[in-house]
N, C-alpha and C positions, 0 to 999 in steps of 0.2 A: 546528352553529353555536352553539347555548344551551351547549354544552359549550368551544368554545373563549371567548365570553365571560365565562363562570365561571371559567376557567384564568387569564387576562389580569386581571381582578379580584382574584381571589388573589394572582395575583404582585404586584400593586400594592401592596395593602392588605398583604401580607408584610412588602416591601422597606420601606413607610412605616412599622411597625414595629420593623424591624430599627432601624433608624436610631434611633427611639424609644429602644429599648430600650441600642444603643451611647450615649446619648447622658447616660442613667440609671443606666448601671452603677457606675460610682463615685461617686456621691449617696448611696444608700441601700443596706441591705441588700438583699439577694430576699426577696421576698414572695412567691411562688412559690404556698405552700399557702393562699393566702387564693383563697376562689372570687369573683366578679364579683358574688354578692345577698352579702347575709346570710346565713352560715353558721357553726354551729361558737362562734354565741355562746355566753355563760355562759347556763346553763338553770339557776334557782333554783323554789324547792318555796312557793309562795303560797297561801295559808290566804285565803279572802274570807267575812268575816262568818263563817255556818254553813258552809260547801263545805269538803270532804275534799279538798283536793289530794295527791294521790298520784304515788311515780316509778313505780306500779307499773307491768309491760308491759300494752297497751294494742295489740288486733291489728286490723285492714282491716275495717269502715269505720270502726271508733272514731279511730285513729291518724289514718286524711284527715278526719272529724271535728273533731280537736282539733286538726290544723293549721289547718282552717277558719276556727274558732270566733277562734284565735290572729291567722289574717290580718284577723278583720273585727275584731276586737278590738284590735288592734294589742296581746296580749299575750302572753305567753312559758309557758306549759305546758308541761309534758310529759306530761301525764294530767288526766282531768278525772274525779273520783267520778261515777256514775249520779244520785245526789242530789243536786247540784248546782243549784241554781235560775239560769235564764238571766239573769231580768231581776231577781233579788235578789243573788244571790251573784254576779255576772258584770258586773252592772250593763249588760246588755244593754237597750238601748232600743228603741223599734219601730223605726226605721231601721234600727239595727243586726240587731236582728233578720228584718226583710226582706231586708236583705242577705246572711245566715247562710241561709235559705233559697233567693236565689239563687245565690249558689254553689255549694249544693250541688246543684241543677237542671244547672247548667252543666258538672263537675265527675265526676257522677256520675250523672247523666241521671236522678234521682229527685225530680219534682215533688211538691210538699209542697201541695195544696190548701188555701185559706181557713180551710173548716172545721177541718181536720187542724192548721192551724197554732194554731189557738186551744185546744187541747188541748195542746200541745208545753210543758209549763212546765218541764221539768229537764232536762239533759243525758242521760239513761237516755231518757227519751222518745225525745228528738231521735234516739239512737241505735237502737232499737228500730224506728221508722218506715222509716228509712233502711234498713234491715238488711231489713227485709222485702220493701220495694222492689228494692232495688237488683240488676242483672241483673251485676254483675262483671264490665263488656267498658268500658265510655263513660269517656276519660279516666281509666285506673286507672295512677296512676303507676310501678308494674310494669310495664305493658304498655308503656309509656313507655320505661322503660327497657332493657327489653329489645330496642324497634326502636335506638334509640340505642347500644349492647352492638353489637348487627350492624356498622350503618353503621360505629362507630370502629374494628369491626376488618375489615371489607371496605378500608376507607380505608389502614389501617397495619399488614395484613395479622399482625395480632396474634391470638392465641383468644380468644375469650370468654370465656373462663374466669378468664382474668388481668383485666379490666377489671371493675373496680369502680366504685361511685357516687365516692367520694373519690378516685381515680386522679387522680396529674397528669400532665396529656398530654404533657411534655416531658419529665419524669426520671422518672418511671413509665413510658410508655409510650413515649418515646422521638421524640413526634413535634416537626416543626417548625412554623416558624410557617405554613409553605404547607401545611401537612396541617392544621392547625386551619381554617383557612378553607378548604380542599376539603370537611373534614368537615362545614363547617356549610350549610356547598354543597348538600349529600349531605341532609343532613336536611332544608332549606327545600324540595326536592325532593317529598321522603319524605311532609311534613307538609302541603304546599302552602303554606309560608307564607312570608315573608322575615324577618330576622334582618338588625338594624341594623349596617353596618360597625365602627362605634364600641363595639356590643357584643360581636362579634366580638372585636375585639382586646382584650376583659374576661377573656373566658374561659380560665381554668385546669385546671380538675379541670371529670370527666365532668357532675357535677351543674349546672353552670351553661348547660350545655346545656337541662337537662331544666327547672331554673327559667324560663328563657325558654319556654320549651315549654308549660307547667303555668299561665301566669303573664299570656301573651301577651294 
């Protein structure tokens, strides 16, 4: 029964796109490779005060670190130096920084205690703490994406091999708009969760899946 009102849904929320999209195509160009968040902005190299900002690579947990650090920040990194001061060179504030601590609790399942937090002053800290903690299973966006990698090719009977984070599900992978919404189907499934119709019809490329996902 939970299966045929998922099918009837889809064809809905398809057709009401179809339509959309007939009604769009001679207005504008395709947009096609823009994903539904924020993706793919311009990433520029910022010097604060003393901080070292570097492109240097940057591997797990430093990398979901600095997107962290980025989301509570609302700034754009691509590397953060070890020396880095939070709340001098970052201009982290206690809110902010409370909140840089709960994400990463949430995130990556590693509580940062009172004590522990008032020792945390630079980037290198922050990243050390974590590292020692961290058990590499709780919300690791690999592991993310690899149940998602499944799902889209159970769904579009594609390998895994060919689906990438930037795939786009229609001229990459070939699918339609009733295979976008079966797949999303497939994951609210997967993850126990629901996935808004309207976001639904955002989604592009594999990533905007896993945004939602990561993000929820």
């Amino acid at each position: 029964m939970k299966r045929t009102i998922h099918t009837a849904r889809a064809y809905a929320m398809a057709l009401a796109l179809a339509t959309t999209i007939s009604m769009m195509s001679c207005q504008t160009q395709d947009n096609s490779d823009e994903p539904a968040l924020k993706d793919g902005q311009e990433q520029t190299i910022i010097t604060a005060q003393s901080a070292d900002i570097t492109r240097a690579v940057v591997f797990f947990p430093e990398e979901e670190l600095v997107d962290i650090v980025n989301y509570v920040l609302n700034t754009d990194y691509d590397a953060i130096s070890g020396e880095t001061k939070l709340s001098w060179d970052l201009l982290a504030d206690e809110k902010d920084m409370a909140q840089i601590f709960s994400e990463i609790n949430f995130r990556l399942a590693v509580n940062i205690p009172w004590v522990e937090q008032e020792n945390i002053e630079t980037f290198g800290d922050l990243v050390n703490y974590v590292k020692k903690h961290f058990n590499g299973s709780y919300n690791n966006p690999d592991i993310i994406f690899s149940k998602v990698q499944r799902i889209i090719s159970e769904q579009s009977n594609i390998s895994i091999s060919q689906i990438y984070l930037h795939s786009n599900l229609k001229r990459d992978l070939g699918m339609d708009s009733l295979d976008v919404f079966e797949t999303a189907m497939a994951i609210e499934e997967e993850f126990a969760i629901e996935i808004p119709d309207e976001y639904i019809e955002r989604i592009k490329i594999v990533e905007d899946y896993i945004l939602y996902l990561r993000h929820r």
